[in-house]
C-alpha positions in Angstrom: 51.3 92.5 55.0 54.3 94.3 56.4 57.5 93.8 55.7 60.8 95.0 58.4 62.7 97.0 56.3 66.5 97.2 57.4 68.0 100.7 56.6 71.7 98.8 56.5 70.8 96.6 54.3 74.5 95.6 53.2 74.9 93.5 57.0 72.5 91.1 55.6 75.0 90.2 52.5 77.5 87.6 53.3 81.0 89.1 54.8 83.0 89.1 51.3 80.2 90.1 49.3 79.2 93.6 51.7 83.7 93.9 51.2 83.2 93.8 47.4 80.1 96.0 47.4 82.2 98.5 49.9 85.2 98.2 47.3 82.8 99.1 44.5 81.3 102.1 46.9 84.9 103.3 47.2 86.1 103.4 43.9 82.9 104.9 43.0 83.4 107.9 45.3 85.7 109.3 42.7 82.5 110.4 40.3 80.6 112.2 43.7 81.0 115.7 42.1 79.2 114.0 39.1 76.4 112.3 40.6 76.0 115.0 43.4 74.3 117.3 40.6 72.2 115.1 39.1 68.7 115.3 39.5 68.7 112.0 40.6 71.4 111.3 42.8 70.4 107.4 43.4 70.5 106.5 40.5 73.4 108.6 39.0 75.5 107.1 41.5 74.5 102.9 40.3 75.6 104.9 36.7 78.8 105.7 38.0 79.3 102.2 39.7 78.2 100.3 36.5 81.1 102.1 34.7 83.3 101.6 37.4 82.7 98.1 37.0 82.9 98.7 33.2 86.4 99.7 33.4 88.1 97.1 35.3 85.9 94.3 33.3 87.7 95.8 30.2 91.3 96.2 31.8 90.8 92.5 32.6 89.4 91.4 29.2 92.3 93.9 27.8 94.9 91.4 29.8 93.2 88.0 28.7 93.8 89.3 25.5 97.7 89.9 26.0 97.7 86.6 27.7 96.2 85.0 24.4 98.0 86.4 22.0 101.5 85.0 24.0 100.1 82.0 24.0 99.2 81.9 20.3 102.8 83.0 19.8 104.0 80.4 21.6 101.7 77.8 20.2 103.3 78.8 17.0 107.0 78.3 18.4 106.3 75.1 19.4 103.9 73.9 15.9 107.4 75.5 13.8 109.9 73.4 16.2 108.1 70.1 16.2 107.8 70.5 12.5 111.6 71.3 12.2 112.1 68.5 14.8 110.1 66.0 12.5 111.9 67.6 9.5 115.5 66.6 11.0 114.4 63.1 12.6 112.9 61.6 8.7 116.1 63.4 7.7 117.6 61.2 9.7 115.5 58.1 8.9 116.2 58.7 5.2 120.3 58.8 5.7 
């Protein structure tokens, strides 16, 4: 059985997803002097793309983690003030 096989196999991705592969391409450009001298260029160059993709999944995880730790401080704000609200109103209740 033969198959047609499509050298530009990106056009058969959806629009967006051949733009987010061409955005990974790009940013992955940066490691061609690398991947140009390995023996294997192919596959040197998914290497460099995979920690490409490595960094920004950690810059993100790096910001959900400044985002949580806010929160938790403002989680603790609030916990402290309802208790001192509480505090004042049986205060109050007891006067």
């Amino acid at each position: 059985m033969m198959f047609k096989v499509s050298d530009d196999w990106k056009q058969l991705l959806s629009e967006e997803d051949e733009a987010k592969l061409n955005e990974i391409l790009k940013r992955t450009a940066k490691y061609r002097g690398a991947y140009r001298n390995a023996h294997d260029i192919k596959n040197a160059q998914i290497w460099t793309a995979l920690l490409e993709l490595r960094k920004e999944n950690q810059a993100l995880l790096n910001r959900i983690k400044k985002m949580e730790f806010i929160m938790d401080g403002l989680r603790e704000r609030i916990k402290q003030q309802d208790a001192a609200e509480r505090e004042l109103i049986d205060s109050l209740e007891r006067f």
